[in-house]
C-alpha positions as CSV (number, residue, x, y, z in Angstrom):
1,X,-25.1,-0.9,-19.3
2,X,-25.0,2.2,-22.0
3,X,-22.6,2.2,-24.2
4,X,-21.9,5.3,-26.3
5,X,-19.5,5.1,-29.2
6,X,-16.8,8.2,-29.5
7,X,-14.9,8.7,-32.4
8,X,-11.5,9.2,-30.5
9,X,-9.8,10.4,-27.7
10,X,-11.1,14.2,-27.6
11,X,-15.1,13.0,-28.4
12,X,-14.5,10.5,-25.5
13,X,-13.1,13.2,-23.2
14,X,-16.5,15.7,-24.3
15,X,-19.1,13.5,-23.5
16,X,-17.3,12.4,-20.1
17,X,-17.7,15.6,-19.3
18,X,-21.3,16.5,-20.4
19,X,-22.6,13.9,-18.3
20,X,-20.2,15.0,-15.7
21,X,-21.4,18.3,-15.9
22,X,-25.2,17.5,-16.2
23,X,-24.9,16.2,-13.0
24,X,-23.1,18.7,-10.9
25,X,-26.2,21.4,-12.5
26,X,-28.7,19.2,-11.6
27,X,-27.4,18.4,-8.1
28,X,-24.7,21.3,-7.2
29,X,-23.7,19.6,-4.1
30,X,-23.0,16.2,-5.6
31,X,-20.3,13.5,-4.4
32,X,-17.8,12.8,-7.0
33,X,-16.0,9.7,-7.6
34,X,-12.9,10.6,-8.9
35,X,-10.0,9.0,-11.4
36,X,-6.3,9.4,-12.4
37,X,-4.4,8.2,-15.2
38,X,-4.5,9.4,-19.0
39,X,-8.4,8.1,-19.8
40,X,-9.6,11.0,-17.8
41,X,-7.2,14.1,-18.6
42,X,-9.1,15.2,-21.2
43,X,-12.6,15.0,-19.5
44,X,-11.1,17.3,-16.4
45,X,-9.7,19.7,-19.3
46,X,-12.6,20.3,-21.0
47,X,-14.7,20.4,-17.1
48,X,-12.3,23.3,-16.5
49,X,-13.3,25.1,-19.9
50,X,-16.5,25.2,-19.0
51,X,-16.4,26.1,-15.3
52,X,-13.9,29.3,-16.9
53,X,-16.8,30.2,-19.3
54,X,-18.9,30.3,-16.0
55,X,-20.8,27.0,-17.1
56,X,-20.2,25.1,-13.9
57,X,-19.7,25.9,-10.0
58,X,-17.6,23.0,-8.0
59,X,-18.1,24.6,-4.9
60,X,-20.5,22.6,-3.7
61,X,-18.9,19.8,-4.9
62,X,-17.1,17.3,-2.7
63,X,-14.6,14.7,-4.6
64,X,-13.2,11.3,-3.3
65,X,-10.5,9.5,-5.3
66,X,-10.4,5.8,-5.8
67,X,-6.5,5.6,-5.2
68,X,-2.9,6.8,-4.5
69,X,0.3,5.1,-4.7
70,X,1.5,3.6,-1.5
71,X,5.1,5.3,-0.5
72,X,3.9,8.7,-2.0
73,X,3.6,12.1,-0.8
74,X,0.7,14.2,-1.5
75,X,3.5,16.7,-3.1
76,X,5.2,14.3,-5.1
77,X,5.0,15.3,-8.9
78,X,3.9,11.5,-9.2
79,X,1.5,11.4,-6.8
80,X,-2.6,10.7,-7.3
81,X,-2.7,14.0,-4.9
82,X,-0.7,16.1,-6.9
83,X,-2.2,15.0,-10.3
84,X,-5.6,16.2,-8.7
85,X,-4.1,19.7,-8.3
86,X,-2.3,20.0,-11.4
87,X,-4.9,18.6,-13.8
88,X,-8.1,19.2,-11.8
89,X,-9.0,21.0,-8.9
90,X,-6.4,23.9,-9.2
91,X,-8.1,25.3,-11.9
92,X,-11.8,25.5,-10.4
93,X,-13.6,26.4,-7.2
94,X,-14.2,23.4,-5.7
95,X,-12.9,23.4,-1.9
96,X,-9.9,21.3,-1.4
97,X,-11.2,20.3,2.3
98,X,-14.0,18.4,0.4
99,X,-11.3,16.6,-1.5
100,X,-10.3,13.2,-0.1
101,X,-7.9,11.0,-1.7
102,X,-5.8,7.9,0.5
103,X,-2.6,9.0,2.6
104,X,0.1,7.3,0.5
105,X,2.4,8.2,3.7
106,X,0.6,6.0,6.3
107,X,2.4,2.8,6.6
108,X,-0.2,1.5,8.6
109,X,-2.5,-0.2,6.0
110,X,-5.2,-1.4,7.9
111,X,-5.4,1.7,9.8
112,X,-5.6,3.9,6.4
113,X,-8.0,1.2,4.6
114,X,-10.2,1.4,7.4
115,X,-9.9,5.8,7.7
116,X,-10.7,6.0,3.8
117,X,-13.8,3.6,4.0
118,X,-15.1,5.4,7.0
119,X,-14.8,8.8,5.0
120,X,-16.4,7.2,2.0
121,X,-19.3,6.2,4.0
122,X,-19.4,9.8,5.8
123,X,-20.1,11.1,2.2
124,X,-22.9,9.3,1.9
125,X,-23.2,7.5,-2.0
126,X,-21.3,8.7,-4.7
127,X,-23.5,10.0,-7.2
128,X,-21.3,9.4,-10.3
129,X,-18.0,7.6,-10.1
130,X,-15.4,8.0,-13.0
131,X,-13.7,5.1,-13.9
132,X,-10.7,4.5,-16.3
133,X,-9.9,0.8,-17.3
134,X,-6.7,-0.6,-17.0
135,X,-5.4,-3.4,-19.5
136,X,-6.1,-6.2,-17.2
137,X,-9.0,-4.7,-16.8
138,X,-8.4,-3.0,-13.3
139,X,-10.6,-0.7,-12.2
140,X,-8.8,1.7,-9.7
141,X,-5.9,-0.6,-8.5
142,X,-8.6,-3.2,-7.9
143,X,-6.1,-6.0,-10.2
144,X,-6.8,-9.3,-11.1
145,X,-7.3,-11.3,-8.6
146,X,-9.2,-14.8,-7.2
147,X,-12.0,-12.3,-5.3
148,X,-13.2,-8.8,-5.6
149,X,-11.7,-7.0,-2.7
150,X,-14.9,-5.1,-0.8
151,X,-13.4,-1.8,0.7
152,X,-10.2,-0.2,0.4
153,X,-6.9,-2.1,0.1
154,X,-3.1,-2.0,-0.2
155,X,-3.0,-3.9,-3.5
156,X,0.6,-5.0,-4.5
157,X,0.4,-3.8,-8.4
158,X,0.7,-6.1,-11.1
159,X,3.6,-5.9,-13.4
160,X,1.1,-5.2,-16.3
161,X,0.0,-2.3,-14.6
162,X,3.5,-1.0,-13.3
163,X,5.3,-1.2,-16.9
164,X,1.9,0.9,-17.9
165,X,2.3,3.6,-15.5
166,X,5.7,3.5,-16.3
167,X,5.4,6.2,-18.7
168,X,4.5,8.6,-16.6
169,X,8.1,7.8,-14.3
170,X,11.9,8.6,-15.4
171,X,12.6,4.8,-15.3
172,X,10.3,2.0,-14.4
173,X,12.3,1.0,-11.0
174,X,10.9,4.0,-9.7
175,X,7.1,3.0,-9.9
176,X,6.1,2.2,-6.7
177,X,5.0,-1.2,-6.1
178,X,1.8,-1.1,-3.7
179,X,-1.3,1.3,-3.4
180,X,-4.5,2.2,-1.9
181,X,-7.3,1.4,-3.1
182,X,-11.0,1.7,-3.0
183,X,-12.1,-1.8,-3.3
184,X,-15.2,-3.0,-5.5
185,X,-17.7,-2.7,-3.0
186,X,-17.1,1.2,-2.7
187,X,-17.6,1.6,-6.2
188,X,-20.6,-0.6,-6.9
189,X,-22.0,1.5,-4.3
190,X,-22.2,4.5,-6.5
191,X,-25.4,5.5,-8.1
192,X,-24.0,5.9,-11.1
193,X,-20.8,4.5,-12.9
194,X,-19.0,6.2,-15.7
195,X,-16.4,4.1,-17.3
196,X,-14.3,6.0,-20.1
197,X,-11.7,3.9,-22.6
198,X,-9.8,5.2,-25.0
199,X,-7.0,3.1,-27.3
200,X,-6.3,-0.7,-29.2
201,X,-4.6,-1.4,-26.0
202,X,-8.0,-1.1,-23.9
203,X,-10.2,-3.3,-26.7
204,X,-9.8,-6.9,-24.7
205,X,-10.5,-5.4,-21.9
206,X,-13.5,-3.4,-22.9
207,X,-14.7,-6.3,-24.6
208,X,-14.7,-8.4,-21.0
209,X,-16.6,-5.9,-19.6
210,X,-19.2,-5.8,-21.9
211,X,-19.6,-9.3,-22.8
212,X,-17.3,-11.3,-20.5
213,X,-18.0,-14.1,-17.8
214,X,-18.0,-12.4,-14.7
215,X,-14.7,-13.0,-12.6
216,X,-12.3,-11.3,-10.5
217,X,-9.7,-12.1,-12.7
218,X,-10.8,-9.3,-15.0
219,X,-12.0,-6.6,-12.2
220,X,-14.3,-4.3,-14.4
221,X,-16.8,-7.4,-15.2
222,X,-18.6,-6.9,-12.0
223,X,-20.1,-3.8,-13.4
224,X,-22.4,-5.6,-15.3
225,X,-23.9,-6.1,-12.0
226,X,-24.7,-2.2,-11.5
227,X,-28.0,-0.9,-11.8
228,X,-26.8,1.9,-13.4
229,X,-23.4,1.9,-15.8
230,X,-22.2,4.3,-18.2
231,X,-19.3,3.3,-20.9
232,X,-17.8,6.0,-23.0
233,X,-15.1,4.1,-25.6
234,X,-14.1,5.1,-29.0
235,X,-13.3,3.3,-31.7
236,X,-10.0,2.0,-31.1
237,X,-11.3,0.6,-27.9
238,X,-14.4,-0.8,-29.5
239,X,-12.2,-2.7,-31.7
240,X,-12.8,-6.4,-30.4
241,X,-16.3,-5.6,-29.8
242,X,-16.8,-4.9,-33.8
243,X,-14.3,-7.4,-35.0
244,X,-16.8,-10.0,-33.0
245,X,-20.0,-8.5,-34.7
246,X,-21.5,-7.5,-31.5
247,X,-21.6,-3.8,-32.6
């Protein structure tokens, strides 16, 4: 693992987004793992900056997200779909038919895990996949658990996680309750991993990545097993790490 140190949220967010960048340059056709949530906001922001100023071109690009609530339309305000479009991919040139994200609509889980992992594998491997971290240390809705899931899942979400994506709902009861997911084996099959924390509330779990025994009780420790792993944190999050002297 590399781990580069950010001073907060916004110097987090910028080099995200170099090394997202570098990539797509070097390889304009590159498969893109993609991430929802707050951690990456500011990284998609400041890719969208730059493809304005003519820096990057996404049209090459294709982009497969790691998850989308179960129950969901794709044009619910509160779906993974619709958060692609308002914070991402509306505002650059990459094609939408080379976006992919899971049908929150199909009720038919095994029938949608088993359509998702087949378009994963269509894409060939993922040349970078962004990761946020969740407080449980999730990675996608991959939660704690007794055994990494491989592919992708309908994970029923902890309540950790739903009273954390509460926030983003007018009342918690409306968070839904189960989602698809890629599972671990999708994303440790990227080439390259790029995990991004930001805030006290990530610290434990940041430290468990680094430093923890690896378990499927705290999802994100498996990444210590990749080749090839990126992690972005600033200070807040790198709290636990310095209080134990191990930065």
């Amino acid at each position: 693992m590399i781990l580069y140190q950010a001073k907060d949220y916004k110097d987090m967010s910028r080099k995200a987004a170099n090394i997202i960048s570098a990539r797509v340059i070097l390889k304009p056709n590159s498969v893109l793992g993609l991430a929802t949530g707050s951690s990456p906001e500011g990284t998609y922001k400041q890719l969208i900056e730059w493809y304005q100023k003519g820096d990057i071109d996404f049209s090459s690009v294709k982009a497969v997200n790691l998850d989308e609530y179960k129950g969901l339309d794709k044009d619910s305000d509160q779906s993974y779909a619709y958060f692609m479009r308002k914070n991402f991919f509306d505002h650059i040139n990459i094609d939408l038919n080379n976006t992919y994200i899971p049908n929150g609509l199909e009720e038919d889980e095994e029938k949608e895990c088993k359509r998702y992992d087949e378009i994963i594998e269509s894409l060939g491997e993922v040349d970078l996949q962004l990761l946020g971290i969740g407080t449980n240390g999730h990675i996608g809705f991959n939660e704690p658990d007794t055994c990494f899931a491989k592919g992708t899942h309908c994970v029923k979400l902890k309540e950790e996680t739903i009273r954390a994506n509460a926030r983003f709902f007018e009342d918690e009861n409306l968070v839904p309750k189960y989602a698809y997911s890629m599972g671990i084996k999708n994303i440790m099959n990227a080439k390259q991993v790029l995990l991004i924390a930001s805030g006290k509330s990530k610290a434990n779990a940041v430290y468990e990545t680094l430093y923890g025994d690896i378990r499927p009780e705290v999802p994100s420790t498996i990444l210590q097993l990749h080749k090839n792993v990126i992690i972005i944190a600033d200070e807040e999050a790198l709290s636990v790490v310095k209080e134990k002297g191990l930065l």
